[in-house]
N, C-alpha and C positions, 0 to 999 in steps of 0.2 A: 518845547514843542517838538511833537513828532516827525518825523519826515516819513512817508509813506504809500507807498505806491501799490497801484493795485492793477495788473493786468487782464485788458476786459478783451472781448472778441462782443459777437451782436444776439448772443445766447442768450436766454434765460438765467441761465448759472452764473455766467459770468456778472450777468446786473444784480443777480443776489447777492454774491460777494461783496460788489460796492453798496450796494445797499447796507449788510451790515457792517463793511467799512465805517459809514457816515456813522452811522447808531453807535458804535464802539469807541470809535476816536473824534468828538465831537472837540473841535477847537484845534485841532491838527492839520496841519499841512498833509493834502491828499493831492495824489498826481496822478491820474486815470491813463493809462499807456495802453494804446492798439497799435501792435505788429501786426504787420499783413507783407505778403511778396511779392502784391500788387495795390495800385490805389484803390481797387475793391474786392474784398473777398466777397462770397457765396453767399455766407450769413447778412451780408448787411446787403446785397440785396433782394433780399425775402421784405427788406421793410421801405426804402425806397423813398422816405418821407418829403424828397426832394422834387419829386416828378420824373427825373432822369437820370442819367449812371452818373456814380462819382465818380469824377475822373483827376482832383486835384485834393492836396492835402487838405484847404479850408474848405472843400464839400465834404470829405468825410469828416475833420471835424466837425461840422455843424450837423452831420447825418448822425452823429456820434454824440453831440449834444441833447439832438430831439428824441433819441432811442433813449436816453440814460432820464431824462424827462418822463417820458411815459411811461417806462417800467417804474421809476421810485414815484409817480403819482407826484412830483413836485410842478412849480409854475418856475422858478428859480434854480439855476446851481447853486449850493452853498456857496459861499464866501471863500470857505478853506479848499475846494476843489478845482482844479486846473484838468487841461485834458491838450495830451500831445499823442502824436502822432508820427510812428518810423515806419520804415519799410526795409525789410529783409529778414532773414531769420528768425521764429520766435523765442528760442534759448539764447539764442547767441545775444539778440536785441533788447531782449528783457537782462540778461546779466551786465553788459555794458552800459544801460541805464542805472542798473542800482548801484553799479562801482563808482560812475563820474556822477551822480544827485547826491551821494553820500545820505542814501537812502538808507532807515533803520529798520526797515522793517517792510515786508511783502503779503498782501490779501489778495490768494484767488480761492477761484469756483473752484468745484470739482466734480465730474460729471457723475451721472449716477447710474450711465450705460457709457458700456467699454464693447469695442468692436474685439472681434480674437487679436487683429493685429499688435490693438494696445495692451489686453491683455500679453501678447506674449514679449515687444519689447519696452514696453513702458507707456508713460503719459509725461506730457508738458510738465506735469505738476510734480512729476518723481524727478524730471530733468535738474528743477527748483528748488525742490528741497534738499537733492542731494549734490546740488553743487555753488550754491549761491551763499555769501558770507553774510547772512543776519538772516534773524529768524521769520518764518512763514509762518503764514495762516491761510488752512486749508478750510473752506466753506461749503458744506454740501447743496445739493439746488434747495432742497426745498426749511434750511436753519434760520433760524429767526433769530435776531441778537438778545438776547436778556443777561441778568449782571450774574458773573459765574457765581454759584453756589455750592457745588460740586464739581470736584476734579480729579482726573485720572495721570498720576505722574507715571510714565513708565520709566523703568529705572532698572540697568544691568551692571556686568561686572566693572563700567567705567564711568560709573557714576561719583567712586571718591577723587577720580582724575577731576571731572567737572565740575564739582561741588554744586550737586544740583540740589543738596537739601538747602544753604545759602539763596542760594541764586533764587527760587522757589518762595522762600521767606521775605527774599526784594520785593518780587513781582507781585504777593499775593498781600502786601501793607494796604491796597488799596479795595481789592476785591474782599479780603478776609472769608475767603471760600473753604469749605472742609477738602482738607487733602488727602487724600489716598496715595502713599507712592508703592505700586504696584510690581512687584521684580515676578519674571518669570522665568523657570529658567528649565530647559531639559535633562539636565544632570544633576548630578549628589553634588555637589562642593558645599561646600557652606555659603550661608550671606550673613551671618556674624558680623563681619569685617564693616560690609556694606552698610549697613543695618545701624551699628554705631556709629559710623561716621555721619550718616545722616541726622541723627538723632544732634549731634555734637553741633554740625551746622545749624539745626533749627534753634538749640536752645545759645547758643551766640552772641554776645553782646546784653542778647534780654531774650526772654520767654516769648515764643510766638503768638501775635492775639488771632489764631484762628486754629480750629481742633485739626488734627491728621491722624492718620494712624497707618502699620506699614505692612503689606500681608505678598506673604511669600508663594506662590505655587508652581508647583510643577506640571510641564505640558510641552510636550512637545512641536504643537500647534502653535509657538509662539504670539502670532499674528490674531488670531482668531479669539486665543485667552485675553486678551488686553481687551478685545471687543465684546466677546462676552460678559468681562469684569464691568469694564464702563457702564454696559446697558442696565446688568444688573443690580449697579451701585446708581443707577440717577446721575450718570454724569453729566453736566453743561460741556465739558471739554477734556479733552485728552493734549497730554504734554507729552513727546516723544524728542530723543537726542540721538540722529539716526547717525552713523558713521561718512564720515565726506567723502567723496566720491567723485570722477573724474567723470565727463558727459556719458563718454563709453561705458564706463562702468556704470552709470546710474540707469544707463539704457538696456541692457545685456543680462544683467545680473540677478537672480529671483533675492528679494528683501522681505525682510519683515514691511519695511516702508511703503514698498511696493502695497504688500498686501492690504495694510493699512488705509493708502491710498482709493485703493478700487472698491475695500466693501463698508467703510466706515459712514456713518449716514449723521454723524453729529459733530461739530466742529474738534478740529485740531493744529497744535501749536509743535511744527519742529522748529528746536532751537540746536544750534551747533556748539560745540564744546565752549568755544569761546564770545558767543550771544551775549550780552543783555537779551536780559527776557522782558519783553514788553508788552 
């Protein structure tokens, strides 16, 4: 069984994530986490379902209850869903929950307007994927869950460090989705190297029961090729392995990931060098 956390706020986005949470990891341990700096932020009183301001932990739990009710159209929480409740920081609070739950794995939203500020030094979600140890799943508002059938692996010069053709082959035993692993790369060097290595991972032990195939191009625009490839190719989702990064740095810094983050409109999966991919 999963362990699996999913960081909500009282957005729309945010309950879209857990909604496809539930649809995706059906029979898993799910654990619904709101950070706030106060016992009530801004969002959640837009909905108020209580009659008066929350001012204690179990009114926002239960205001947090009835909000995740009405957005997913249920009368019940699942079984496998729990919902707790901190206060203080939201990188700092969400990373110290995933280190002591011995969480495997992270679902959030992702919004699909950025103000300049976030544009220029990041979002929550860059904070997460580029400093949290297992891998994320980024949901955009308006993604629906269905079972992947196409997928965009991105894949660069440290992909035979990672062995992400293996790793790839794990993950995809149960999906058997067609893969694409996708290298882009702005210079001449060769991807030979790369290229067979992967090929070596996939055929491994035994022959992969799902088709791929591996296509190389050049572009500068690193960030923008990966998303026009996907669109183009029918992806269900995109697998990136962004480099790890320290809070400051994941804040500061322009990234592919970054970019990926702010204009990608279909689900994606960063895993880090040493993930299970789940």
């Amino acid at each position: 069984m999963k362990n699996i956390c999913v960081p909500v706020d009282f957005t729309h986005t945010a309950m879209n994530a857990l909604k496809y949470a539930i649809q995706m990891f059906k029979g898993d341990k799910i654990t619904v986490l709101n950070v706030s700096l106060s016992s009530l932020n801004s969002t959640a009183r837009e909905y108020s379902l209580l009659g008066r301001l929350t001012t204690t932990e179990d009114d926002l739990q239960e205001e947090l209850r009835k909000v995740i009710l009405i957005e997913l159209g249920l009368k019940e929480l699942p079984e496998n869903l729990s919902i707790i409740i901190e206060k203080g920081e939201a990188v700092t609070e969400i990373k110290n929950f995933v280190k002591n739950n011995n969480i495997d794995l992270v679902v959030m939203g992702t919004r699909d307007k950025y103000d300049i500020l976030d544009k220029l030094i990041g979002t929550t979600s860059l904070a997460m994927v580029k400093t949290l140890d297992c891998p994320v799943y980024l949901i955009p508002r308006y993604a629906t869950f269905k079972k992947f059938k196409k997928v965009i692996v991105a894949i660069d010069d440290h992909s035979i460090d990672n062995k992400i053709g293996y790793r790839i082959k794990q993950w995809n035993e149960s999906y058997k989705a067609f893969v694409k692993f996708l290298h882009i790369q702005n210079d001449n060097k060769s991807f030979n190297k790369e290229m067979n290595s992967i090929v070596s991972e996939l055929f491994l032990d035994k022959e992969p029961e799902f088709g791929f195939e591996i296509e190389h191009v050049k572009s500068k625009e690193i960030g923008s090729a990966i998303l026009s490839s996907a669109y183009n190719f029918g992806a269900d989702l995109i697998i990136s392995s962004p480099y790890k990064q320290n809070f400051i740095s994941a804040l500061l810094f322009k990234s592919v990931t970054k970019e990926l983050i702010q204009k990608v409109s279909i689900p994606i999966l960063f895993v880090h060098e040493n993930d299970i991919i789940l």
